[in-house]
N, C-alpha and C positions, 0 to 999 in steps of 0.2 A: 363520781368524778365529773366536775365541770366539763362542756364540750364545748371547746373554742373553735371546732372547726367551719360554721357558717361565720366567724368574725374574721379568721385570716383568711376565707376565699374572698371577701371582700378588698381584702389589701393589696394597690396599686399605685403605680407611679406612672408620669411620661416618662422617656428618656427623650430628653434634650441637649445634649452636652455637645452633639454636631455630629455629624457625618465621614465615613470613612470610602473613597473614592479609589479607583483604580488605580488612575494615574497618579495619585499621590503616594503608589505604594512602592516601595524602593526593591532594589532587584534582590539586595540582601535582608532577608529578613533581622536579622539581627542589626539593621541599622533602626526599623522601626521599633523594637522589643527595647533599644537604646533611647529612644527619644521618649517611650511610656513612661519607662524607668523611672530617667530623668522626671519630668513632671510627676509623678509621682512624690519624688522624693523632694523637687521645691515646693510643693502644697502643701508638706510637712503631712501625707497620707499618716496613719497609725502601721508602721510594720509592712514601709513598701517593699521589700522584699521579699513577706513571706509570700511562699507558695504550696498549696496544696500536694500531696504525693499520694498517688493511687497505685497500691502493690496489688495482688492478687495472692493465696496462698495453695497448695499441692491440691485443693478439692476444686478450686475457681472462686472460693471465694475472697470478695474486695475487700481490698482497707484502706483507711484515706488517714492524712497528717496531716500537720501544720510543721511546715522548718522553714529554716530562711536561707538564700539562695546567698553563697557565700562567692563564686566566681562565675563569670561566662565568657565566653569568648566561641568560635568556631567549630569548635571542637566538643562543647556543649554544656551544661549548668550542670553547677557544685553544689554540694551540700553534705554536712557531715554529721556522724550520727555513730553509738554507739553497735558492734556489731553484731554485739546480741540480742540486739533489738528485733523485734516484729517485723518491721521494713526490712532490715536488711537479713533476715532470716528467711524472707519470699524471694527476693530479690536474688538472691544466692540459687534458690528452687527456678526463679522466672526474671529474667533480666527486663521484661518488657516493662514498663514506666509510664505514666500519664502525668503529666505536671500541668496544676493552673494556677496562676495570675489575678483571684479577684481584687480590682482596681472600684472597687464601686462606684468609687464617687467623681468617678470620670466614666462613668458607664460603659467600662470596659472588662474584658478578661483576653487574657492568654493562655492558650491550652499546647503543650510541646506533647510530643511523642518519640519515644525511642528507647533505646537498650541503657540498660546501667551496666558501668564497668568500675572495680574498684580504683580507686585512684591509691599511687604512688608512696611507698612509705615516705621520702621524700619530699611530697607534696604536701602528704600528713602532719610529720614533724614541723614544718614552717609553719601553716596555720596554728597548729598547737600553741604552741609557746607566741603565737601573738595574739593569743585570748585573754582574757584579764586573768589575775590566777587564781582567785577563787572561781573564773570556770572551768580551768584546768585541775583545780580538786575537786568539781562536781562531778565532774569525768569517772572520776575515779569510786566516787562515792555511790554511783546507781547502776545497780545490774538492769537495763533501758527493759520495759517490758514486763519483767520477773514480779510475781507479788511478795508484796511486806506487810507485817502486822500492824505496821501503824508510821508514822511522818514523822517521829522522833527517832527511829532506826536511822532516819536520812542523817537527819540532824545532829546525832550522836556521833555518827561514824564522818561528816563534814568537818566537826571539830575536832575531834584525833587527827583527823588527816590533815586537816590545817595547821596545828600542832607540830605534828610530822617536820611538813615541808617549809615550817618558817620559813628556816635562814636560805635553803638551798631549793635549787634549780626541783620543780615539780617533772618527772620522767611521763614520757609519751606511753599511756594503757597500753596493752597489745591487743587489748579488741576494744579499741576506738581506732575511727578512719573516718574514710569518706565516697562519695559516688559523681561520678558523671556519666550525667544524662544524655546519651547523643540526640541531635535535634533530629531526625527521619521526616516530622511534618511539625512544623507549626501555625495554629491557626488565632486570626487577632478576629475578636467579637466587637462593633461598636454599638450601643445601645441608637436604637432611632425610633424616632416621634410613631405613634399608632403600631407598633410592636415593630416594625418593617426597620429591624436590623439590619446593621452590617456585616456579612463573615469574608473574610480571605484565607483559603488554606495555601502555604507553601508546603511542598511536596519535594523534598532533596531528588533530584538524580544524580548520575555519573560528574556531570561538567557545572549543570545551573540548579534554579530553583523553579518547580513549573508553581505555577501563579492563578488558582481556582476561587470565584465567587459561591459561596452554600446560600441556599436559599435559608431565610431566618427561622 
C-alpha cells in the first residue's frame, strides 16, 4: 500500500483572513455566532449550517456527525434526527454534546458545549411537516444507524411509501424528533498569520458571559 504520509505532513497554508480582537467581541455571544452565520451564508459557503456532533457512548467511546443546525436562539442549537439513531442512542446514555462550526474558508470554527434535551413533540410536529415531503417519507423509510443488505431496501420501501402518502397529509414517525443543545461555553477560533490564532471562550454563568482569551 502506497505511503502518503511524508506528502500530507508537508501540506500548509497561512491563515490570512484577519484578526479576531477583544474589543470587538460582543457581550452576547450569540450575537457573534449571528454575524459568522450570516457571512457565511452570503459567500454562498457549501452547507453553512452544518455542524459537527460529537456523542460519546456507555464505554467513552467518541462519535462525530455531520447535521445541519435547524434553529438557535438563547436557549441553544437544534437539530433533528431520527431517534434510533446512534447519536441519539448516546445522548439518551450522556447528555453531554460538543458541537463545531468548520467555516474554512473564513478561517474559522465554532466549538459550543452543553447538555442535550429532547425537544417538544410540538416543536417536532411543526418542523416536520415544513420539510419537503419526500423528506418527510425519508423519515419514515430508514431505521437511522440499523444495517441493510443493500440501497435498494431504501429505495424499494421510499416508493411504497410514496405511493402510500400520495394524496394525503405524511404523519409525524414516533421515533423521529429533535435535540437542543444548551450553550454552557462557546468558543470562536480565528485562523492568524504564522499559526498565532485567535481563541475566545465564553463561559455562561448565573447573570453574564465571562469572556476568556486560549492561547492558540
Amino acid at each position: 500500500m502506497p505511503n502518503q504520509s511524508n506528502n500530507i505532513a508537508d501540506l500548509r497554508r497561512e491563515y490570512i483572513q484577519g484578526g479576531l480582537r477583544r474589543k470587538d467581541l460582543p457581550e452576547n455571544p450569540l450575537t457573534l455566532f449571528e454575524l459568522w452565520l450570516k457571512q457565511a451564508c452570503e459567500a454562498k459557503l457549501p452547507d453553512p449550517t452544518a455542524m459537527c456532533v460529537a456523542t460519546v457512548d456507555e464505554r467513552g467511546r467518541p462519535s462525530q456527525r455531520i447535521v445541519l443546525l435547524k434553529h438557535y436562539d438563547d436557549q441553544g442549537f437544534v437539530f433533528y434526527t431520527n431517534l434510533g439513531s446512534r447519536k441519539a442512542q448516546q445522548i439518551a446514555q450522556n447528555n453531554q454534546v460538543s458541537l463545531l462550526f468548520p467555516w474554512h474558508a473564513f478561517d474559522r470554527q465554532v466549538i459550543v458545549s452543553g447538555q442535550a434535551e429532547r425537544l417538544s413533540s410540538l416543536e417536532v410536529l411543526k418542523y416536520f411537516h415544513s420539510r419537503p415531503k419526500d423528506s418527510q417519507i425519508a423519515a419514515w423509510v430508514s431505521q437511522q444507524s440499523s444495517r441493510i443488505s443493500a440501497r435498494g431496501v431504501l429505495e424499494s420501501k421510499f416508493i411504497e411509501l410514496k405511493q402510500k402518502f400520495l394524496q394525503g397529509e405524511v404523519p409525524l414517525p414516533s421515533f423521529w424528533g429533535g435535540f437542543r443543545i444548551s450553550i454552557d461555553e462557546i468558543e470562536f477560533w480565528q485562523g492568524g498569520v504564522n499559526r498565532l490564532h485567535d481563541r475566545f471562550v465564553y463561559q455562561r454563568t448565573e447573570n453574564h458571559w465571562n469572556i476568556d482569551r486560549l492561547a492558540p
